[in-house]
KOLKOL-792588 format. One record per residue: x, z, y of N, C-alpha, C in turn; residue in three letters. Coordinates in pm, whole numbers, padded with zeros to 5 digits, always signed. Layout:
N
XZYXZYXZYAla;...
***
This chain:
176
-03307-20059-00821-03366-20031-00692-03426-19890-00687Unk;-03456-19846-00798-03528-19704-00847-03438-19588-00767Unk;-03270-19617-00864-03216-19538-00835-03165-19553-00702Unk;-03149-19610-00661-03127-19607-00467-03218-19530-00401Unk;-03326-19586-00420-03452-19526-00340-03418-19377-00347Unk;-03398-19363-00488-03428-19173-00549-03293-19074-00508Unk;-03141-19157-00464-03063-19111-00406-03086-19090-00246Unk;-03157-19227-00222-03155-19201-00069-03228-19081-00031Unk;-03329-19091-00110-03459-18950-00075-03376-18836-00088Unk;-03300-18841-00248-03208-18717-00207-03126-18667-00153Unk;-03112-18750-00039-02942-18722+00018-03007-18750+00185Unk;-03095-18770+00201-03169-18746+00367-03125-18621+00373Unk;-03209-18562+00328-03183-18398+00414-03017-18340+00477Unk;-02950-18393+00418-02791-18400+00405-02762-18490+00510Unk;-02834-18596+00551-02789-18699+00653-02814-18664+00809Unk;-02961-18586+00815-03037-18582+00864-02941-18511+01050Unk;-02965-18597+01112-02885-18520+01244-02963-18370+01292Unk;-02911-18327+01312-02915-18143+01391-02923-18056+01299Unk;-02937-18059+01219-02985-18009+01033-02888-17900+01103Unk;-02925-17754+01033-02806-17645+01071-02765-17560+00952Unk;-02683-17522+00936-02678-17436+00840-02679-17307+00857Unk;-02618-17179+00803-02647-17037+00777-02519-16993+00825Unk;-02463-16954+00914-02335-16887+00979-02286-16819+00870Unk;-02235-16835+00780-02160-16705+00671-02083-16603+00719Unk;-02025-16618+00839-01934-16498+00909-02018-16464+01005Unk;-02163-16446+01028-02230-16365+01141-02223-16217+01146Unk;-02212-16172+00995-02185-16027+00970-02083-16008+01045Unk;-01998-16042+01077-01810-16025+01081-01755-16064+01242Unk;-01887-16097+01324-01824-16187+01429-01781-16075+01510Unk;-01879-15985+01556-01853-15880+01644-01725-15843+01601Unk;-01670-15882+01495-01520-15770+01486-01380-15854+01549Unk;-01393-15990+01562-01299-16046+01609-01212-16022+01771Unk;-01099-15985+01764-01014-15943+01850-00969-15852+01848Unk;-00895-15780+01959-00840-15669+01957-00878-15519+01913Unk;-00867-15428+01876-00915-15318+01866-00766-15168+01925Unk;-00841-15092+01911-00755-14991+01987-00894-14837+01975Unk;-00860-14730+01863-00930-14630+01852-00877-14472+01824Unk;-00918-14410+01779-00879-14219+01795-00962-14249+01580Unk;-00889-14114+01560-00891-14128+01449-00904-13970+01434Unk;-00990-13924+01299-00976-13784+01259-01025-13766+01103Unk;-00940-13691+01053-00991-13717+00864-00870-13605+00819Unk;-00832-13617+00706-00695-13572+00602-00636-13595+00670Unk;-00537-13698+00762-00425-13694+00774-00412-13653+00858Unk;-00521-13594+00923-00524-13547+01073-00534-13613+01209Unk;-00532-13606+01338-00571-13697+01435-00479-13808+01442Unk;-00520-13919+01481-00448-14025+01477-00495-14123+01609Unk;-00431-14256+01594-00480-14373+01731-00453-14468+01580Unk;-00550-14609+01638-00586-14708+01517-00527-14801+01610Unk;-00446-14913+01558-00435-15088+01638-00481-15151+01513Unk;-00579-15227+01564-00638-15326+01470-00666-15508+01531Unk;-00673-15596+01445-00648-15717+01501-00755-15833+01337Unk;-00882-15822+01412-00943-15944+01355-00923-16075+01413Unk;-00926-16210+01279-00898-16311+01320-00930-16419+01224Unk;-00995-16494+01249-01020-16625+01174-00891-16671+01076Unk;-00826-16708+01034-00736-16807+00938-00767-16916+00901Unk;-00690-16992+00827-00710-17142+00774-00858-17180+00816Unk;-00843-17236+00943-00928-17326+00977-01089-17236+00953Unk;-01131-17102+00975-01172-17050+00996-01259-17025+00809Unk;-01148-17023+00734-01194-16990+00586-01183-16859+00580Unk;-01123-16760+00634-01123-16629+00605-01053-16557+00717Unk;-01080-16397+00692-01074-16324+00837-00940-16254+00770Unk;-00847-16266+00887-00720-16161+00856-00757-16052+00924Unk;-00721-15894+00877-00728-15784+00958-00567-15733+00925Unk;-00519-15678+01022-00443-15630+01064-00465-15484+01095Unk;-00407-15318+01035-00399-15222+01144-00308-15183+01094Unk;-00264-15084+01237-00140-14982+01236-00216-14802+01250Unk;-00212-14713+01143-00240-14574+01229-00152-14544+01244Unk;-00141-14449+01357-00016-14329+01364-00074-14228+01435Unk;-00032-14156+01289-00015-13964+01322+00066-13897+01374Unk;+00044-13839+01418+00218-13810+01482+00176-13631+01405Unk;+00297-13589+01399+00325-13438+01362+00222-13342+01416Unk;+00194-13314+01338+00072-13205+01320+00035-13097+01212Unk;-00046-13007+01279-00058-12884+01149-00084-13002+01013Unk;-00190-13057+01024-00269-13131+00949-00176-13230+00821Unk;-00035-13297+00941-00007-13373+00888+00177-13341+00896Unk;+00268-13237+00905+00380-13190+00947+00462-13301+00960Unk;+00460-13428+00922+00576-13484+00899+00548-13609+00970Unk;+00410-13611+01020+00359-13725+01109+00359-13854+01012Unk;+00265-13960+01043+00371-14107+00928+00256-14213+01059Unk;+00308-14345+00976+00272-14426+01023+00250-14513+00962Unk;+00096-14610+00869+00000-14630+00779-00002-14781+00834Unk;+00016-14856+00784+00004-15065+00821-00066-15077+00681Unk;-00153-15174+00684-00243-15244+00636-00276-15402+00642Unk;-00278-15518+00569-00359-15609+00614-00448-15615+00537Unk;-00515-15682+00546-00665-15737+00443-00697-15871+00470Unk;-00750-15929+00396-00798-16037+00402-00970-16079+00361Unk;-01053-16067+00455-01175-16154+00396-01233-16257+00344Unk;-01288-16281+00244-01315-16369+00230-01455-16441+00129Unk;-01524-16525+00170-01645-16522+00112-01675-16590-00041Unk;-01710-16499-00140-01708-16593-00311-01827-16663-00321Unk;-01818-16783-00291-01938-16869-00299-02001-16839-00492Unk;-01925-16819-00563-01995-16811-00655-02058-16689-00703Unk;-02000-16596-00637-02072-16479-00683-02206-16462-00520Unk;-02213-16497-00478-02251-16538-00289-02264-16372-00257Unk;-02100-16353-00237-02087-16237-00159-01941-16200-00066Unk;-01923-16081-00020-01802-16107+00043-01703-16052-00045Unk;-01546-16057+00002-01487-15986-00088-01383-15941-00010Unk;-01331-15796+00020-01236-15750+00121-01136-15721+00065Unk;-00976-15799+00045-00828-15728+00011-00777-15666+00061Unk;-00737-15552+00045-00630-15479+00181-00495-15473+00058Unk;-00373-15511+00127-00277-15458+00095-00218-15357+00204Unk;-00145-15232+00167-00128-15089+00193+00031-15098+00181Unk;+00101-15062+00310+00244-15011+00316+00250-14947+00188Unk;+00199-14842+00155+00240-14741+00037+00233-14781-00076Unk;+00185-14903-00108+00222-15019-00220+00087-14995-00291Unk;-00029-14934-00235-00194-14973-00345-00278-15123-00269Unk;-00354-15141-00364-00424-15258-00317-00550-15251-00386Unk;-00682-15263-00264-00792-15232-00296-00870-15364-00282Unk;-00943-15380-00416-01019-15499-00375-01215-15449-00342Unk;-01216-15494-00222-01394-15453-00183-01455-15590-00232Unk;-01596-15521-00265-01731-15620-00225-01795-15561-00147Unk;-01868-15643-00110-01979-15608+00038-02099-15505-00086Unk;-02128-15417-00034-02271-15359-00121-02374-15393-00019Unk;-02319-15376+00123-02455-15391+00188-02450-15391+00340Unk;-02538-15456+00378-02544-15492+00517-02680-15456+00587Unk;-02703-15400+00693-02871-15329+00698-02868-15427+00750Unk;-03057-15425+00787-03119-15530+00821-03114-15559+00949Unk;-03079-15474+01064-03039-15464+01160-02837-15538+01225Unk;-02803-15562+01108-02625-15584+01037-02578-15525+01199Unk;-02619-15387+01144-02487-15312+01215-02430-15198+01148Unk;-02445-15196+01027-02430-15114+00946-02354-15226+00817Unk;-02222-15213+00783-02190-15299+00649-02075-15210+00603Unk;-02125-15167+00495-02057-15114+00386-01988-15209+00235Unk;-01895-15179+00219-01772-15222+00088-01750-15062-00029Unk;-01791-15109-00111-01746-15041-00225-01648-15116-00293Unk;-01537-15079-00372-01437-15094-00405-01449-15127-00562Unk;-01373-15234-00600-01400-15299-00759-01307-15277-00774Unk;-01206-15282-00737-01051-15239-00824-00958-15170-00707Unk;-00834-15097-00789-00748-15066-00692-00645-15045-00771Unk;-00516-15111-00747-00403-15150-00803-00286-14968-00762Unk;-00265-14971-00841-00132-14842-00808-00195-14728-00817Unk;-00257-14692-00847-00327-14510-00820-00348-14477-00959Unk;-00429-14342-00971-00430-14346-01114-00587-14363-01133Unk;-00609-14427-01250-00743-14501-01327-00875-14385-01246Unk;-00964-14475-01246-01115-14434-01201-01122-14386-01069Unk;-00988-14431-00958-01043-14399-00832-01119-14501-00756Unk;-01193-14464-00671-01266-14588-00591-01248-14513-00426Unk;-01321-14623-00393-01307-14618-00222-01437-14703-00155Unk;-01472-14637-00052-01545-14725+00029-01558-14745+00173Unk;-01569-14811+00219-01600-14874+00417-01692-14902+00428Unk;-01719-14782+00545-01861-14820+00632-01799-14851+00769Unk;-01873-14972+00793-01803-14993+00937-01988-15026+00994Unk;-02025-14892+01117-02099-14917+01223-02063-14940+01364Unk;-02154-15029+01389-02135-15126+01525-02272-15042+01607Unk;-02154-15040+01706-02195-14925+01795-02328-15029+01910Unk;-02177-15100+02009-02232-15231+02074-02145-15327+02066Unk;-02130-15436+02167-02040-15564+02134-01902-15533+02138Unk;-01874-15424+02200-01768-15349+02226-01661-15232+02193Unk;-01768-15172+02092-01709-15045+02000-01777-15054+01850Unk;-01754-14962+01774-01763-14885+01643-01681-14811+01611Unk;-01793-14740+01481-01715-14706+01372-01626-14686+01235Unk;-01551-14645+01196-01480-14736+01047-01506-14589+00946Unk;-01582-14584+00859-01563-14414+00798-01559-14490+00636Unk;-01404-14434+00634-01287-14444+00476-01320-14329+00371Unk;-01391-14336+00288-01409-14225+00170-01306-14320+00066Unk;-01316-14150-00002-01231-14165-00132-01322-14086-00217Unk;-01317-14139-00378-01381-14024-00475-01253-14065-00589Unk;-01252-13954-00671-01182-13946-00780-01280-13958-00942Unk;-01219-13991-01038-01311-14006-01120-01373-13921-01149Unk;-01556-14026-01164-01607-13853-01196-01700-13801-01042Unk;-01664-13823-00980-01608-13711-00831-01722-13808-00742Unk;-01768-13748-00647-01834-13804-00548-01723-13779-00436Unk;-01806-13942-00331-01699-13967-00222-01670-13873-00145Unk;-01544-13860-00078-01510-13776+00069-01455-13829+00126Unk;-01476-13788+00267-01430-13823+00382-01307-13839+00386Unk;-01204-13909+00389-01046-13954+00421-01055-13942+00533Unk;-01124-14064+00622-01093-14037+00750-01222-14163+00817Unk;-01226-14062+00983-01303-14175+01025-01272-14217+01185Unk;-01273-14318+01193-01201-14387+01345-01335-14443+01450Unk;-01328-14427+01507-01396-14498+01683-01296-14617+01732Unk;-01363-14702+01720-01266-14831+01795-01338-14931+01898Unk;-01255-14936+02037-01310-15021+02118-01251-15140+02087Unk;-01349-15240+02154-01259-15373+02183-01118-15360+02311Unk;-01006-15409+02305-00946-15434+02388-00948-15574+02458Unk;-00975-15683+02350-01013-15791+02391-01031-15899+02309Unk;-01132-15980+02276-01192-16091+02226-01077-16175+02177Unk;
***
């Protein structure tokens, strides 16, 4: 009878109706839907299509973008840059973790470093990156402007090397 009692006590809070939990994707919500932005860095001016989205039953966020440069001093030969990534949250380490796989065949794995207290500010520093040569890193700052725009600013450092600017984009919503 002991142990009943001492399960039931422990397992109320768990039963308990309206009980709420902690949104884990509140950081991330503003980014869902369409995007459409102007771009300026190394490769020279560009336009961004980007596409956030829930997956499996809302376990992780797919991103989607396309840049394109078109021919320029900057960039002579113009190209055109696809990306996906995948978010997703490591309950055991309790943080996020961002994949991008890259047309040009690298693959960067992020963790979240930080989110201001305000979370319009969330930055990813980079734990690994597959294809390049040893000791490069990368990082994303993505600021949220309003419900409707931001910014995405892509550094690169080399080993050794403090970050630089690659490139940085302005993106509106096109639609939810």
């Amino acid at each position: 009878m002991k142990q009943i009692l001492f399960l039931i006590i422990l397992l109320l809070p768990c039963l308990s109706p309206g009980q709420t939990t902690d949104d884990v994707w509140k950081p991330f919500r503003a980014f869902i839907g369409n995007w459409k932005g102007d771009s300026e860095g190394q490769p020279g001016k560009g336009t961004y299509d980007r596409t956030y989205k829930f997956i499996f039953d809302g376990k992780f966020i797919e991103v989607r973008n396309t840049s394109t440069y078109p021919k320029q001093e900057k960039n002579p030969k113009g190209e055109i840059h696809e990306d996906i990534g995948y978010l997703s949250y490591d309950k055991a380490r309790k943080t996020f973790v961002l994949r991008q796989f890259h047309k040009e065949g690298f693959v960067i794995q992020y963790k979240l470093a930080s989110v201001s207290a305000d979370g319009k500010t969330i930055v990813f520093d980079s734990e690994s990156i597959e294809n390049v040569p040893a000791g490069w890193r990368a990082r994303e700052t993505l600021n949220v402007k309003d419900d409707g725009e931001w910014t995405e600013t892509f550094e690169l450092a080399a080993q050794n090397a403090e970050y630089k600017l690659y490139s940085k984009a302005t993106l509106k919503r096109v639609k939810k």
